[in-house]
C-alpha positions as CSV (number, residue, x, y, z in Angstrom):
1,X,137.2,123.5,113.1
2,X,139.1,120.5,114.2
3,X,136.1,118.1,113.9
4,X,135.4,119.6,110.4
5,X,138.9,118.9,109.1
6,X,139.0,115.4,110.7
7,X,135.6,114.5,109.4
8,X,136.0,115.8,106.0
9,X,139.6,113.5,105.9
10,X,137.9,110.9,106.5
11,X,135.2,111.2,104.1
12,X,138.0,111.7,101.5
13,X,139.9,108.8,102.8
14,X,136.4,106.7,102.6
15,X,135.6,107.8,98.8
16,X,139.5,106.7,97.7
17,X,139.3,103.5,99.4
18,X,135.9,102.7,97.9
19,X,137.5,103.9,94.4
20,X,140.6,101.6,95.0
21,X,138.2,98.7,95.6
22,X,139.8,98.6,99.4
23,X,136.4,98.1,101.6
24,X,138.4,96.4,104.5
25,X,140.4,99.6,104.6
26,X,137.2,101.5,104.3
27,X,135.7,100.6,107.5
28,X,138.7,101.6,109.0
29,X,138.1,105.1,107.3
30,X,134.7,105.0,108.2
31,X,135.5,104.0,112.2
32,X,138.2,107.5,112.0
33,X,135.0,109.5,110.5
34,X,132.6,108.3,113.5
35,X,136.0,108.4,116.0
36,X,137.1,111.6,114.8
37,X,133.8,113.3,115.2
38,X,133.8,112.0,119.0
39,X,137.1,112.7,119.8
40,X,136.7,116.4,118.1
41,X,133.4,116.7,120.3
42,X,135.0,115.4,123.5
43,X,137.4,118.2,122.9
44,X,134.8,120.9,122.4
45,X,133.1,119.8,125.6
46,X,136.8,119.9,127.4
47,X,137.3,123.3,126.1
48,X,133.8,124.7,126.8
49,X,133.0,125.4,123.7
50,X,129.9,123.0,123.7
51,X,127.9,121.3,126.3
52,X,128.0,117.6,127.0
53,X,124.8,117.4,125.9
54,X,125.3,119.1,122.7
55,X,128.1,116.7,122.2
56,X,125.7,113.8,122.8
57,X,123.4,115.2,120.0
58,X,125.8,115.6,117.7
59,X,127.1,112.1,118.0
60,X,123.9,110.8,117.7
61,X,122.9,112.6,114.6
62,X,126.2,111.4,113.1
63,X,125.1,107.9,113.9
64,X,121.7,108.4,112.5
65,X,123.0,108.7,109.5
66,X,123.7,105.7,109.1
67,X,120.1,105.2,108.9
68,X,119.9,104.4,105.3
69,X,121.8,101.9,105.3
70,X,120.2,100.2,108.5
71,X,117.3,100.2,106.5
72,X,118.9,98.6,102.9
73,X,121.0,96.6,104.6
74,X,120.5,96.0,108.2
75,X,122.1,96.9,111.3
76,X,125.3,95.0,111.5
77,X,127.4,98.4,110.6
78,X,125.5,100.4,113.0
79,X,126.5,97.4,115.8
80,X,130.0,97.2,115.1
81,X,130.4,100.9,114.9
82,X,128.7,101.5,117.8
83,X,130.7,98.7,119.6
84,X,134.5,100.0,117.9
85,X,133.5,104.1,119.2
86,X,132.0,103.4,122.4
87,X,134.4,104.2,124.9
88,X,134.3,107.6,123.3
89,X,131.3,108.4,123.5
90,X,129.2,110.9,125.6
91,X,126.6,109.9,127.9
92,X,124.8,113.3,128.8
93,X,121.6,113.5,127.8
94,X,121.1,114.8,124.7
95,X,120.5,118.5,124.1
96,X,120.1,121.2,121.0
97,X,122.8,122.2,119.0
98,X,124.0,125.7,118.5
99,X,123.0,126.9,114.6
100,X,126.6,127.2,113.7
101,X,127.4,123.3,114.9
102,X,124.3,122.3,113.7
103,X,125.0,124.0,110.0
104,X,128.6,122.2,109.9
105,X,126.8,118.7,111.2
106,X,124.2,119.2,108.2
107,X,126.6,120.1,106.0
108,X,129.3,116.7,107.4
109,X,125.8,114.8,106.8
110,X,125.2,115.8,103.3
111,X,128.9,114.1,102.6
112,X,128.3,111.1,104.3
113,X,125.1,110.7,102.2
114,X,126.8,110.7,99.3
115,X,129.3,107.8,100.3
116,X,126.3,106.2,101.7
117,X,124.4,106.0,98.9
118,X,127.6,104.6,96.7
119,X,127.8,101.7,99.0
120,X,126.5,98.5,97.2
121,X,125.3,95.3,99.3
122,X,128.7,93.5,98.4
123,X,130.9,96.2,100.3
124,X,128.4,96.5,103.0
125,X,129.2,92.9,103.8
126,X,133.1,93.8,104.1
127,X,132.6,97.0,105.9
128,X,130.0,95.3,108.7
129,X,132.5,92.4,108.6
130,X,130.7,89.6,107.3
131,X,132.7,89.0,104.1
């Protein structure tokens, strides 16, 4: 429940900076959205509530998302978020989700779509920090 409150504040905080016309601040919304879920996840795993590997999944579904834009725009966001969350993230090998974490993830996913699919090329420059 944690990692669905954090995620879905940051996916508000994204949308209003996008609104605002704030894209530097965005990509510091976006870097909460990919740290929250992490941190959130660590904490399940701490808890045992999920496995390590479960964790690992998860992550990297939330970073697959960021698949359409990879493809419109290249990889440069991918890199630097990748480079910003990784001393967060898990390094079990990956392993399959339980259906309630994997119906909030498709569910987290469907949001981030949505602000994925509002970014233009002109604030995917500011937000892979080339502009």
């Amino acid at each position: 429940q944690g990692m669905q409150q954090r995620i879905r504040e940051a996916v508000t905080l994204i949308n209003d900076d996008l609104r605002a016309g704030q894209h530097a601040a965005a990509y510091m919304s976006l870097l909460y959205f990919f740290l929250g879920g992490s941190l959130s996840l660590a904490d399940a795993v701490r808890r045992g509530e999920i496995k390590a590997g479960q964790a690992r999944r998860a992550e990297g579904a939330l970073f697959d998302a960021l698949g359409p834009l990879t493809a419109r725009f290249g990889a440069r966001l991918e890199q630097r978020l990748r480079m910003d969350a990784v001393p967060l993230l898990q390094t079990a090998p990956p392993q399959a989700l339980p259906p309630e974490l994997q119906a909030l993830l498709d569910d987290i996913l469907a949001e981030m779509k949505t602000v994925f699919d509002a970014i233009t090329p002109e604030i995917y420059a500011v937000l892979a920090g080339g502009a």
